[in-house]
N, C-alpha and C positions, 0 to 999 in steps of 0.2 A: 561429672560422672553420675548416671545413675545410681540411685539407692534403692534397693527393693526392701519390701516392709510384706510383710508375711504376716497371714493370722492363721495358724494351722499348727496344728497336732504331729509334733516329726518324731517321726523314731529316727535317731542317730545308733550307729556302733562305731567301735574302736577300728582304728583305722593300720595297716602294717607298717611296723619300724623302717623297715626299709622302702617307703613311699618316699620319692623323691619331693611332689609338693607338698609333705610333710616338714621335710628342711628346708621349704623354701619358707614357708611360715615361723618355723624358727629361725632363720639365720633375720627376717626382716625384724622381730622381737628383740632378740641380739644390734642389732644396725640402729633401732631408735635408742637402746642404752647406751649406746656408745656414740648416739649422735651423729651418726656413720650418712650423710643426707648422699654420697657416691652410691655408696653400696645400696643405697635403698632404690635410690634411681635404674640400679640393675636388675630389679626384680617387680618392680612395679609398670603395667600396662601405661598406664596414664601420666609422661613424667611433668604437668600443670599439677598433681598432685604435690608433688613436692614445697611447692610455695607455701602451702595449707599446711601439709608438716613438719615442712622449717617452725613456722611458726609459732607450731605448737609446741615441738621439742623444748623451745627455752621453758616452760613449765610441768615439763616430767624431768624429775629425778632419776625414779627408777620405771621401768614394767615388767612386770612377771607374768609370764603365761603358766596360765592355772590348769587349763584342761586345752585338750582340742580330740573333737570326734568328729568322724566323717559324714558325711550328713550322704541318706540313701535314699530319700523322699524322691519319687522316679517324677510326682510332678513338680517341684521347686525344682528339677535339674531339667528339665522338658520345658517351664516357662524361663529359664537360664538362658536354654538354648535358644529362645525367639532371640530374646534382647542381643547378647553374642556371638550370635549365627555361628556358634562351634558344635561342633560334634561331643553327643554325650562323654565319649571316650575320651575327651581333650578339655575336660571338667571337673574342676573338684569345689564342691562346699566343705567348709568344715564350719561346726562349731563351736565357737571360743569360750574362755570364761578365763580373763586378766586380770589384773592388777595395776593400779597407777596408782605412785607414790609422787604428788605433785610439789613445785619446788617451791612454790608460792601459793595463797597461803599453808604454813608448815603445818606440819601432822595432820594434811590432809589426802585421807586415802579414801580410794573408790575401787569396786569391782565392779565388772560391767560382761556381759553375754553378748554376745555378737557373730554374726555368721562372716566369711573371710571366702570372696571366690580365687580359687586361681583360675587359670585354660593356659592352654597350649595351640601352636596352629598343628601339630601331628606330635606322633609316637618319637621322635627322634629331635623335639623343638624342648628349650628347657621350660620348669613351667614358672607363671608372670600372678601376682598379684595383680585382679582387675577390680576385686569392689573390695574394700574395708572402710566400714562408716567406724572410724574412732571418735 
């Protein structure tokens, strides 16, 4: 999967309670604390992702999401669209700032900042995790 790397200035804002790829991002947050590698496979574009975080799972404990904002930057959603050939409106960046509580070695914690895409193919398709570099 690609990973885009950004050197740029973003103004984020808060994004509405009732954004559906808003739960999609928390229910996958939920799914790695519980280990949940089905459920994850239902919300992620890529499922060769899953081997990567099976993997990883055995050394988080916990994660917590800390913040998530919607990212409005018209050109990181405009060079999006090259790579994903989706339509702006079938796009969401947000983001992140989490938590990992790792299982091994103990009392070791990390926060970390990271951007999280979903898309959709239309208005009526639910939406998919296609990039999270964890």
């Amino acid at each position: 999967m690609l990973i885009f790397s950004f050197l740029a200035t973003i103004k984020s804002e808060g994004i509405e309670k009732n954004d559906s790829s808003r739960e999609v991002v928390n229910e996958y947050f939920n799914s790695i604390n519980k280990k949940d590698i089905s459920k994850i496979n239902q919300i992620i574009t890529d499922q060769d992702e899953t081997n990567l975080l099976s993997s990883k799972l055995n050394y988080i404990d916990k994660i917590t999401l800390k913040s998530l904002e919607r990212e409005t930057n018209n050109s990181l959603l405009k060079s999006y669209t090259k790579y994903s050939k989706k339509s702006m409106d079938n796009i969401r960046i947000y983001k992140v700032k989490y938590k990992v509580d790792y299982t091994a070695p103990k009392n070791i914690n990390s926060t970390y900042e990271s951007w999280i895409y979903l898309c959709r193919d239309n208005h009526s398709s639910k939406w998919l995790i296609d990039v999270f570099d964890m």
